[in-house]
VORO-829469 format. One record per residue (C-alpha): residue number from 1; residue in one letter; x negated, y negated, z negated. Coordinates in Angstrom, 3 decimals, padded with zeros to 6 digits. Layout:
+-----+------+----------+----------+----------+
!  nr ! rest !     east !    north !       up !
+-----+------+----------+----------+----------+
! NUM !    a !        X !        Y !        Z !
...
+-----+------+----------+----------+----------+
END
This chain:
+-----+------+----------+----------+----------+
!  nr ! rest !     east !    north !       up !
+-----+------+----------+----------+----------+
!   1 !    x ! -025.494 ! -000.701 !  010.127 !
!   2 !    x ! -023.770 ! -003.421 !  010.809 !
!   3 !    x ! -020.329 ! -004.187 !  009.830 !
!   4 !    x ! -019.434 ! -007.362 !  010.999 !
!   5 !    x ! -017.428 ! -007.860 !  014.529 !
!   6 !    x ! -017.138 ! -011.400 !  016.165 !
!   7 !    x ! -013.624 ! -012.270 !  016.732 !
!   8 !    x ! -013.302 ! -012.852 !  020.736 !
!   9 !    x ! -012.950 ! -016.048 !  022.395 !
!  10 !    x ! -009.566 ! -016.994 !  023.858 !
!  11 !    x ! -009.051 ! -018.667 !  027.442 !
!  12 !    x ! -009.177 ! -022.568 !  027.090 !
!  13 !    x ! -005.438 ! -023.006 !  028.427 !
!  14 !    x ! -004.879 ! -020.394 !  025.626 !
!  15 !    x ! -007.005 ! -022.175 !  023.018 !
!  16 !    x ! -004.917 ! -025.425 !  023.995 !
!  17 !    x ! -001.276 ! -024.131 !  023.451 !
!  18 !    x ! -002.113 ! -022.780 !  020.293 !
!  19 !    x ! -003.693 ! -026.022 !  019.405 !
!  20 !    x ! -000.419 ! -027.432 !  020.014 !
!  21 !    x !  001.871 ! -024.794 !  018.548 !
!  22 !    x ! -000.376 ! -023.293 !  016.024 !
!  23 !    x !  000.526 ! -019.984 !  015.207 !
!  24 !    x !  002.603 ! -019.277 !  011.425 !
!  25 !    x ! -000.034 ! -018.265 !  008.513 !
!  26 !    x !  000.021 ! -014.570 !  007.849 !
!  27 !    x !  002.295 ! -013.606 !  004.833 !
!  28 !    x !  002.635 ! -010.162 !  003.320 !
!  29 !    x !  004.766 ! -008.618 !  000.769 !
!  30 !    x !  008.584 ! -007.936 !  000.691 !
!  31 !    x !  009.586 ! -011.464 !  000.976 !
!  32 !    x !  007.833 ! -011.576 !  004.165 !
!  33 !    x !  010.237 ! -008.199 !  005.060 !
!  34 !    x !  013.362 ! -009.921 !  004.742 !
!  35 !    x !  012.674 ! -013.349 !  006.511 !
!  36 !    x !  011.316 ! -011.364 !  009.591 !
!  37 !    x !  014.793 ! -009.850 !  009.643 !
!  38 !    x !  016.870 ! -012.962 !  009.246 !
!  39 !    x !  014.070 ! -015.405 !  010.747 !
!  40 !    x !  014.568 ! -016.439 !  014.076 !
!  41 !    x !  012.239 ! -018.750 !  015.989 !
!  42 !    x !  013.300 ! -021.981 !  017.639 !
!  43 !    x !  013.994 ! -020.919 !  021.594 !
!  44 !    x !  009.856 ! -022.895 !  022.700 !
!  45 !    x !  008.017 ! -020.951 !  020.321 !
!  46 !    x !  009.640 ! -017.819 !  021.117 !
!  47 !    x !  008.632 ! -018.565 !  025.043 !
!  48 !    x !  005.126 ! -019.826 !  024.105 !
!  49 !    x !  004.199 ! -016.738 !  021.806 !
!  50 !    x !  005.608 ! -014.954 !  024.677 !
!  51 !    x !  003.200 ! -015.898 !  027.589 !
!  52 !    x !  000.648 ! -017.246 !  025.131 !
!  53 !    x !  000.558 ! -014.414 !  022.640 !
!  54 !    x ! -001.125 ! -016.300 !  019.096 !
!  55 !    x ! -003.843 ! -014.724 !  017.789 !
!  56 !    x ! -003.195 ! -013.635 !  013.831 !
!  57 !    x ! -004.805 ! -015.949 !  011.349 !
!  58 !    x ! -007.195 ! -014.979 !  009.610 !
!  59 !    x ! -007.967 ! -018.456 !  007.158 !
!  60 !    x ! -006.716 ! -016.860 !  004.176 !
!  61 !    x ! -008.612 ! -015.619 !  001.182 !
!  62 !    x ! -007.210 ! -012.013 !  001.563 !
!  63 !    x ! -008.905 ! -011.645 !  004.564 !
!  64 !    x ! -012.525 ! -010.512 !  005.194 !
!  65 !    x ! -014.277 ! -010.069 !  008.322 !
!  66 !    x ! -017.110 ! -007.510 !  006.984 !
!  67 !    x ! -016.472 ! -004.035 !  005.709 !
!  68 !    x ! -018.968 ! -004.915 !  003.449 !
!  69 !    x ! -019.714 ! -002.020 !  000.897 !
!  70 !    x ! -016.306 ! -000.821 !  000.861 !
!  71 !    x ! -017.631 !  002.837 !  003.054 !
!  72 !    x ! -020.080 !  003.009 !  000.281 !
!  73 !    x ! -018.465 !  005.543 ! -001.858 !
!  74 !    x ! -015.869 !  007.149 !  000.821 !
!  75 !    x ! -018.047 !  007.258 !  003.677 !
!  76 !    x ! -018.305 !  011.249 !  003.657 !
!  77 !    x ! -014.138 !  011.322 !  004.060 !
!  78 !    x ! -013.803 !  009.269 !  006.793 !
!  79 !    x ! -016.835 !  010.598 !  008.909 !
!  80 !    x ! -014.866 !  013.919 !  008.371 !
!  81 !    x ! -011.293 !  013.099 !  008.645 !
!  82 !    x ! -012.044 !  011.101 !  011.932 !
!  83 !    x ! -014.706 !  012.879 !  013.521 !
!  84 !    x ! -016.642 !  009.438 !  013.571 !
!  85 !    x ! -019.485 !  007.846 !  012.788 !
!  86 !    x ! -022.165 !  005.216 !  012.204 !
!  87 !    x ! -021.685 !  002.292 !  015.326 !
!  88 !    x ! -018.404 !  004.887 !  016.421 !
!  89 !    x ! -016.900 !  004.963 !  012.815 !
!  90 !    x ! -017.800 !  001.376 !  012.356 !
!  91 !    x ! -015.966 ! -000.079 !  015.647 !
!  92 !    x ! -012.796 !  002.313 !  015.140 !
!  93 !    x ! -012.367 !  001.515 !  012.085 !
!  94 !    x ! -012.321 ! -002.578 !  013.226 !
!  95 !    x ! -009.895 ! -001.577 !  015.856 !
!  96 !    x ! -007.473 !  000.204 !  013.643 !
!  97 !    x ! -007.544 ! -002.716 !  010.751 !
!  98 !    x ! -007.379 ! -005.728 !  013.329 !
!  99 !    x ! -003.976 ! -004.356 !  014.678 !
! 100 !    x ! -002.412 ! -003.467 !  010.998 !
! 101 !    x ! -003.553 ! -006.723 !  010.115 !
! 102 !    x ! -001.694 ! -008.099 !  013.305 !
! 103 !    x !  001.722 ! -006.011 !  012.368 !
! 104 !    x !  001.458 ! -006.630 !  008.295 !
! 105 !    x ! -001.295 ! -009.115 !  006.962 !
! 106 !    x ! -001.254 ! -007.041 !  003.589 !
! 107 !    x ! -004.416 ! -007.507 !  001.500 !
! 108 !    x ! -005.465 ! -003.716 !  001.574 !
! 109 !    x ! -005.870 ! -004.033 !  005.254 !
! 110 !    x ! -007.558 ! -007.605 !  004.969 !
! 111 !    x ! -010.024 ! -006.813 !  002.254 !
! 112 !    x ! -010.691 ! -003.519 !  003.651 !
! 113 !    x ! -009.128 ! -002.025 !  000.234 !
! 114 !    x ! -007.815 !  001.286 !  002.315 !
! 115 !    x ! -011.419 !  002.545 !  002.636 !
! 116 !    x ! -012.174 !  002.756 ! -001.632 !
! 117 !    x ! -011.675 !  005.947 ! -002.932 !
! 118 !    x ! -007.730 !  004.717 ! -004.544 !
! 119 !    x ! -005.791 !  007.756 ! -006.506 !
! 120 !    x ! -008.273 !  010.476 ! -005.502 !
! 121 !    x ! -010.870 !  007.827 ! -008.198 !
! 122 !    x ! -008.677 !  008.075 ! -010.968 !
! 123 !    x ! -009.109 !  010.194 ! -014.174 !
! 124 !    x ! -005.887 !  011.808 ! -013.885 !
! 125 !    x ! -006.022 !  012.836 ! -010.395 !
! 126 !    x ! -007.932 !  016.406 ! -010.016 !
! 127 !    x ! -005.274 !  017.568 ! -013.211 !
! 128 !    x ! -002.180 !  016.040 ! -012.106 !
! 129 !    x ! -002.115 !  015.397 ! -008.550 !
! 130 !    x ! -004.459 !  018.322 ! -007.167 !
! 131 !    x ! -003.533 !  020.926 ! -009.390 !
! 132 !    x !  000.049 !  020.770 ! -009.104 !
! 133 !    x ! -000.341 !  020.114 ! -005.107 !
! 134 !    x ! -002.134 !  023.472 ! -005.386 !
! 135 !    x !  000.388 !  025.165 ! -007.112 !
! 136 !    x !  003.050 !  024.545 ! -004.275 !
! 137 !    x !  003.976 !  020.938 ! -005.839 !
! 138 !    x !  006.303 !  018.063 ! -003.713 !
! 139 !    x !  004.052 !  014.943 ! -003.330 !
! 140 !    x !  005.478 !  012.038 ! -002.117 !
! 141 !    x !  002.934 !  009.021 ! -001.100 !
! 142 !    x !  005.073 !  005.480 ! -001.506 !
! 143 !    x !  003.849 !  002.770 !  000.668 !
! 144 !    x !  001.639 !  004.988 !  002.270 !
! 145 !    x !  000.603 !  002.553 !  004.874 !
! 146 !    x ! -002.307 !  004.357 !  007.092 !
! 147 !    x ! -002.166 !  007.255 !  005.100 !
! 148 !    x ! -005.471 !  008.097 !  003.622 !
! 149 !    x ! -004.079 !  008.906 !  000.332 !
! 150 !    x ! -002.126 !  012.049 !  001.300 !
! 151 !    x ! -004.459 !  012.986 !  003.780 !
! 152 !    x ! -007.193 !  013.374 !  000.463 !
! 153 !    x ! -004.639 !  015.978 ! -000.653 !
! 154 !    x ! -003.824 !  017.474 !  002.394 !
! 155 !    x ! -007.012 !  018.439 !  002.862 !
! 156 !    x ! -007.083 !  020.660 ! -000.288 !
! 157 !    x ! -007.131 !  024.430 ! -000.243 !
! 158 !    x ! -004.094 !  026.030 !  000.149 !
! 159 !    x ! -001.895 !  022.878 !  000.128 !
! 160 !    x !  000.505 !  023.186 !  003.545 !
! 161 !    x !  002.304 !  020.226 !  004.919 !
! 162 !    x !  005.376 !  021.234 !  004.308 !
! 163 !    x !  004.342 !  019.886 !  000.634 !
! 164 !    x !  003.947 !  016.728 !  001.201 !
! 165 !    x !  006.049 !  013.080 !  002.457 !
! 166 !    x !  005.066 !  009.348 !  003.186 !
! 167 !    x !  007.236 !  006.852 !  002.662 !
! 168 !    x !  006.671 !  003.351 !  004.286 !
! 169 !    x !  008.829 !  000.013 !  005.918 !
! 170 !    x !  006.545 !  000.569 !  008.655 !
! 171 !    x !  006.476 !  003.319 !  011.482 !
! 172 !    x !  003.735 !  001.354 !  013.367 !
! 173 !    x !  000.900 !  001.347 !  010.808 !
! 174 !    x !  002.004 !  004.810 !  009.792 !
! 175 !    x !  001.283 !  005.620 !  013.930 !
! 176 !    x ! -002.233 !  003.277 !  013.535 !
! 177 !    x ! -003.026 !  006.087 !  010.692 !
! 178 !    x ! -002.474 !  009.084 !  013.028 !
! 179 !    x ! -004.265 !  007.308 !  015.761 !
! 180 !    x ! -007.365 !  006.774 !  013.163 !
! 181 !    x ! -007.194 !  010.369 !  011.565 !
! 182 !    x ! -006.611 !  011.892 !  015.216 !
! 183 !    x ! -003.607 !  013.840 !  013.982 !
! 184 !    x ! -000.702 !  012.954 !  015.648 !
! 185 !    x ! -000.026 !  016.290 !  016.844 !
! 186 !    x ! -000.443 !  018.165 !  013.537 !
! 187 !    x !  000.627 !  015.009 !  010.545 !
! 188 !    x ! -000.486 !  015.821 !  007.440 !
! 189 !    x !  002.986 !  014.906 !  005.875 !
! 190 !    x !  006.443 !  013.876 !  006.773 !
! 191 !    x !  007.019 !  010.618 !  007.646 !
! 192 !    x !  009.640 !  008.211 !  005.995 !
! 193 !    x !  010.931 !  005.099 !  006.940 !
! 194 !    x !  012.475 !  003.227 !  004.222 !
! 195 !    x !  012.414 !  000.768 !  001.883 !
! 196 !    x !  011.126 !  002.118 ! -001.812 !
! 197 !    x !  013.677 ! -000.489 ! -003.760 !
! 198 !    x !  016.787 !  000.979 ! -004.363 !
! 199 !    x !  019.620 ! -001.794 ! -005.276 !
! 200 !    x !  020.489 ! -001.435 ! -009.625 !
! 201 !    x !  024.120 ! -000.300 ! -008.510 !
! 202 !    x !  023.430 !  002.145 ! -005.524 !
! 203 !    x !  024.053 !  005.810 ! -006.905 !
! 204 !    x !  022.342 !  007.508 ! -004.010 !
! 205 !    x !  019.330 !  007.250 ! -002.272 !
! 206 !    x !  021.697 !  007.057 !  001.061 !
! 207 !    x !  021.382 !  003.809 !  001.263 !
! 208 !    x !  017.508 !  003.715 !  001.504 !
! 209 !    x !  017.099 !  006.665 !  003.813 !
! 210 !    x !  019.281 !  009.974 !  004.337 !
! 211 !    x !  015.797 !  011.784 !  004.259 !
! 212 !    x !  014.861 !  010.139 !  000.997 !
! 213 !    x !  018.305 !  011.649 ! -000.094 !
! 214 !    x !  017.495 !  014.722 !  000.483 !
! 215 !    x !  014.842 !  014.727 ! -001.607 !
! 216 !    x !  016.728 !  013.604 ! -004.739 !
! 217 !    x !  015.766 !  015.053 ! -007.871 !
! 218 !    x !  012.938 !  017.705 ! -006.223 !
! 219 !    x !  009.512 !  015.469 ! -005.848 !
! 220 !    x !  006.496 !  016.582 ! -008.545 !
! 221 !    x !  004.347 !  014.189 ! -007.602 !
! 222 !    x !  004.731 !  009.906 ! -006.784 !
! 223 !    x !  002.138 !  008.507 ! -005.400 !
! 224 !    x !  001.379 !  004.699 ! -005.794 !
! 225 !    x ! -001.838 !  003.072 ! -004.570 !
! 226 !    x ! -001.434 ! -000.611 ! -004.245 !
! 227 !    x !  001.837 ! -000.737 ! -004.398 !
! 228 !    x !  003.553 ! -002.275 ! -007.560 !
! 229 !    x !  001.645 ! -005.047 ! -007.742 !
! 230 !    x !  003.232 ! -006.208 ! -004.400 !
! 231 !    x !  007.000 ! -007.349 ! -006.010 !
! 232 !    x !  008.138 ! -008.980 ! -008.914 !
! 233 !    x !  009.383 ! -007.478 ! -011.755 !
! 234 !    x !  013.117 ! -006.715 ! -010.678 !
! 235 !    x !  011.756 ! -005.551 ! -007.511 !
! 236 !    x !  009.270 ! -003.243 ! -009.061 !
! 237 !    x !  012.337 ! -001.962 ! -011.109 !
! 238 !    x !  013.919 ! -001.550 ! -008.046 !
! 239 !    x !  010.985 !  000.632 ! -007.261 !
! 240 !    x !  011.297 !  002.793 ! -010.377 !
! 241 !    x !  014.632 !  003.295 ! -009.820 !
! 242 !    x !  013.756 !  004.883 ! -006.644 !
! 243 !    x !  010.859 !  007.699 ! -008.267 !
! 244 !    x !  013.573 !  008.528 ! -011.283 !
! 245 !    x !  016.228 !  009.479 ! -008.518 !
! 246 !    x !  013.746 !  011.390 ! -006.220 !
! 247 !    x !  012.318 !  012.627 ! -009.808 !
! 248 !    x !  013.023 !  015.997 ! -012.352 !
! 249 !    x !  011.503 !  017.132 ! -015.401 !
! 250 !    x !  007.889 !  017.232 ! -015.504 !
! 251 !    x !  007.517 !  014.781 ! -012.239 !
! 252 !    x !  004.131 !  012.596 ! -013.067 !
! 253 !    x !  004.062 !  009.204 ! -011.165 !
! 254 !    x !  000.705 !  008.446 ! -010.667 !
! 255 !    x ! -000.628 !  004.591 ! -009.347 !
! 256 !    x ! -003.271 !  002.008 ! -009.716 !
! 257 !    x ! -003.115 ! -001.526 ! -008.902 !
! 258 !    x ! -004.378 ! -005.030 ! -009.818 !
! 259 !    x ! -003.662 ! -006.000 ! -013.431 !
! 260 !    x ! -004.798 ! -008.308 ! -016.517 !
! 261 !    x ! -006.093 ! -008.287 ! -020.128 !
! 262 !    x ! -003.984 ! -007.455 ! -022.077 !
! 263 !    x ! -001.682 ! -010.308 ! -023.681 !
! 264 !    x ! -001.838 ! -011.634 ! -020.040 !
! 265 !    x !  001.164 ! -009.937 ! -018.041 !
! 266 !    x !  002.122 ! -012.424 ! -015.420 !
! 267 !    x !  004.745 ! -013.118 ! -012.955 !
! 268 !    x !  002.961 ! -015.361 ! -010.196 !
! 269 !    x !  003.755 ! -016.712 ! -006.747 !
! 270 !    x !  001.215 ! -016.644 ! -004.307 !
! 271 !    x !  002.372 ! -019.143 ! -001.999 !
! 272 !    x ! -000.285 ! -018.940 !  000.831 !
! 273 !    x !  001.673 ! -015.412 !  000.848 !
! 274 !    x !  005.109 ! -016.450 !  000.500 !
! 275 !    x !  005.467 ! -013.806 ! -002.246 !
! 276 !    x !  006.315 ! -013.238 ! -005.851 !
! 277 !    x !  004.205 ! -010.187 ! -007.945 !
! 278 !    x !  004.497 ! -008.889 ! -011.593 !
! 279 !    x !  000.780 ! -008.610 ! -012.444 !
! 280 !    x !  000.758 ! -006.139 ! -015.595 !
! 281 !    x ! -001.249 ! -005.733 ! -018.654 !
! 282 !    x ! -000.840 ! -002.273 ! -020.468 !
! 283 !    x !  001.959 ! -003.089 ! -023.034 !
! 284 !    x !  004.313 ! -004.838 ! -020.150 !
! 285 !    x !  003.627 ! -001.739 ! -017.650 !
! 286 !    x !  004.932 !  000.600 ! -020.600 !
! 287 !    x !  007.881 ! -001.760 ! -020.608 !
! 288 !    x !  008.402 ! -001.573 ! -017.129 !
! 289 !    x !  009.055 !  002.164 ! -017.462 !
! 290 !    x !  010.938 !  002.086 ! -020.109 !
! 291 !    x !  013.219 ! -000.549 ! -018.795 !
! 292 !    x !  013.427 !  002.031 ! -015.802 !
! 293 !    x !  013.999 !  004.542 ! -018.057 !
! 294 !    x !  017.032 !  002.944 ! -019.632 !
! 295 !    x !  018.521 !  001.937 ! -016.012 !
! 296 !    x !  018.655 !  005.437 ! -015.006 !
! 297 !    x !  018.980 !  007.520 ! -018.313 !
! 298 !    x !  015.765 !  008.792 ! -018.045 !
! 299 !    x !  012.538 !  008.848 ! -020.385 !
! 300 !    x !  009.175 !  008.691 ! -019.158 !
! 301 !    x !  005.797 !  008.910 ! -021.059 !
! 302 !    x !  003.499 !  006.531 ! -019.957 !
! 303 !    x ! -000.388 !  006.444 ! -019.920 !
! 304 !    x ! -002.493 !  003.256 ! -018.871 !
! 305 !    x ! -005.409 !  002.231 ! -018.199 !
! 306 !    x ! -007.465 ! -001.041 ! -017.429 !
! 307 !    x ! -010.519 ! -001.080 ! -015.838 !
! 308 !    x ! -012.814 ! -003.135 ! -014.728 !
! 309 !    x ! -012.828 ! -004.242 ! -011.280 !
! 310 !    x ! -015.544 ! -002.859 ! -010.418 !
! 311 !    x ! -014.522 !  000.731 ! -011.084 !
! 312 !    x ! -012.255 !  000.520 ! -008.502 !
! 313 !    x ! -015.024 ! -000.646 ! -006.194 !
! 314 !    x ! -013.618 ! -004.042 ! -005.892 !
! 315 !    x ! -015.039 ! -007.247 ! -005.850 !
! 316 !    x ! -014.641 ! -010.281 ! -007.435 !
! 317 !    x ! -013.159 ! -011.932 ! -004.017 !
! 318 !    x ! -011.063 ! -008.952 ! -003.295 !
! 319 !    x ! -008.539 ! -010.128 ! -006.535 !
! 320 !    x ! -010.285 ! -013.324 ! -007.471 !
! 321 !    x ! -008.712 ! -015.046 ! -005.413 !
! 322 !    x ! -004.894 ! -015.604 ! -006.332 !
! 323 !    x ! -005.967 ! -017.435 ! -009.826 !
! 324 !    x ! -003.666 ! -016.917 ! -012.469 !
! 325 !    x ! -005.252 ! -014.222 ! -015.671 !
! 326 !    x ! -008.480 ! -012.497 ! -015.778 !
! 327 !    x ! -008.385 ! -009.803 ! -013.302 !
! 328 !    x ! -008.718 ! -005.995 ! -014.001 !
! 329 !    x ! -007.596 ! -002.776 ! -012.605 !
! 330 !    x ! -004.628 ! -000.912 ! -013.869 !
! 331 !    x ! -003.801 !  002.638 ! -013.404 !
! 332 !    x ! -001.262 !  004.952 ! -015.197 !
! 333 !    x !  000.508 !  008.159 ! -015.171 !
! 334 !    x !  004.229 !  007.953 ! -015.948 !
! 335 !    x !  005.894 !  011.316 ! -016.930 !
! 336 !    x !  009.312 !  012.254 ! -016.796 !
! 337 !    x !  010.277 !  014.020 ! -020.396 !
! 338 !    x !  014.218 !  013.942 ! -019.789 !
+-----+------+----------+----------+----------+
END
């Protein structure tokens, strides 16, 4: 089966404007968040994207054009959760990634990292995020993007809906999600848009989202696939501050991201991206939870893992590629004690 799609060829007169006024380089991350919202184009490129809409770039190392053998191992979820498959699953799942690529250029939608098995591969997750779903736990995905992670638990016996919430900036690639799953008229979770960061001097989650508010204090279960490896350290404080507000006794965080050997913790800038990321080892990620822990008078316990890449079912090319320390996979489970 093949999983490669030719990009289509644009009209010449099409082909010439953007020749001319060549469209930006794709950026992800939360830097890229706050210059689209204070970024405004000169008053030509505004009118040129307008009539000559730019294709997205794709010339950047966290993109990939084949799926490659990232359906290896998940290929039995998505033929079920879409109703898909071989050429079918193959060309909807093309369609769905090309457009989140088009609305956020984030890495998990270029290098096809949504389709490995994320949380649901983790030791932890049949103890801590299954069994307590099953036992009528909250579960809150953060950064859910299409929303394959909660759908894994939704999809367990006797877990309802009512359960479980997704948090993401984005209300678009949450909709590209339903439109993939085919679920829009029954979600498998409530939707929330917000930012995950909560400013070091708010005292509420008001100012994120009044439905985040709500939930202060009554979540079981944080979810965090891909996610903290996306800001730099204050920002993934920011972050934490966030889970320990929506958080009680007994709530397990549970994530997995990029890392390093250990000795190797790293605050890099990925300029292609136009973004800053704390890439953790296992003695700075235990810091970075107890540094949460002392901004919000809380104490967590913290487990971690690294892995090998591979274990994750990445490749070398999938994390390779921003330089900086040896790459590995991280994943942890960060309990609340008090």
């Amino acid at each position: 089966m093949s999983t490669t799609k030719p990009e289509p060829q644009q009209p010449a007169l099409h082909r010439l404007v953007h020749k001319i006024n060549p469209p930006p380089r794709p950026t992800y991350g939360p830097n890229r968040i706050g210059k689209a919202q204070n970024y405004r184009p000169r008053l030509v490129t505004r009118l040129l994207s307008k009539y000559f809409p730019p294709p997205v770039r794709t010339d950047v190392a966290w993109y990939s054009a084949s799926i490659g053998k990232k359906l290896d191992r998940t290929s039995d979820f998505f033929v079920d959760a879409t109703g898909s498959n071989g050429k079918e699953l193959t060309t909807l799942l093309h369609s769905i990634r090309d457009r989140a690529w088009a609305l956020d250029a984030y890495p998990c939608f270029g290098r096809w990292l949504f389709l490995l098995p994320g949380i649901s591969g983790l030791s932890w997750y049949d103890d801590v995020v299954l069994k307590r779903a099953r036992e009528g736990a909250t579960v809150l995905d953060l950064g859910c993007g299409l929303g394959q992670e909660i759908r894994r638990v939704a999809v367990t016996e006797s877990v309802k809906s009512t359960q479980l919430y997704v948090l993401d900036v984005s209300q678009e690639i949450w909709a590209l999600g339903l439109e993939l799953f085919g679920d829009a008229s029954s979600p498998p979770a409530k939707f929330i848009q917000a930012d995950a960061r909560t400013d070091r001097y708010a005292e509420s989650l008001r100012a994120n989202s009044e439905q985040l508010f709500q939930l202060s204090g009554k979540v079981d279960v944080v979810l965090m696939g891909l996610f903290l490896d996306l800001f730099h350290f204050p920002g993934q404080v920011e972050v934490g501050k966030t889970v320990a507000m929506l958080s009680k006794v007994g709530t397990h965080a549970v994530g997995y991201s990029r890392g390093t050997t250990t000795g190797n913790a790293v605050e890099e800038e990925v300029k292609d991206a136009g973004t800053r990321s704390m890439v953790h080892d296992d003695k700075s990620l235990k810091t970075l939870w107890f540094d949460i822990g002392e901004l919000t008078k809380t104490k967590w316990k913290v487990e971690v893992n690294l892995v090998e890449i591979g274990e994750f079912g990445w490749e070398q090319e999938d994390v390779g590629w921003m330089g900086g320390p040896p790459p590995m996979g991280i994943c942890f489970v960060a309990t609340r004690e008090s």
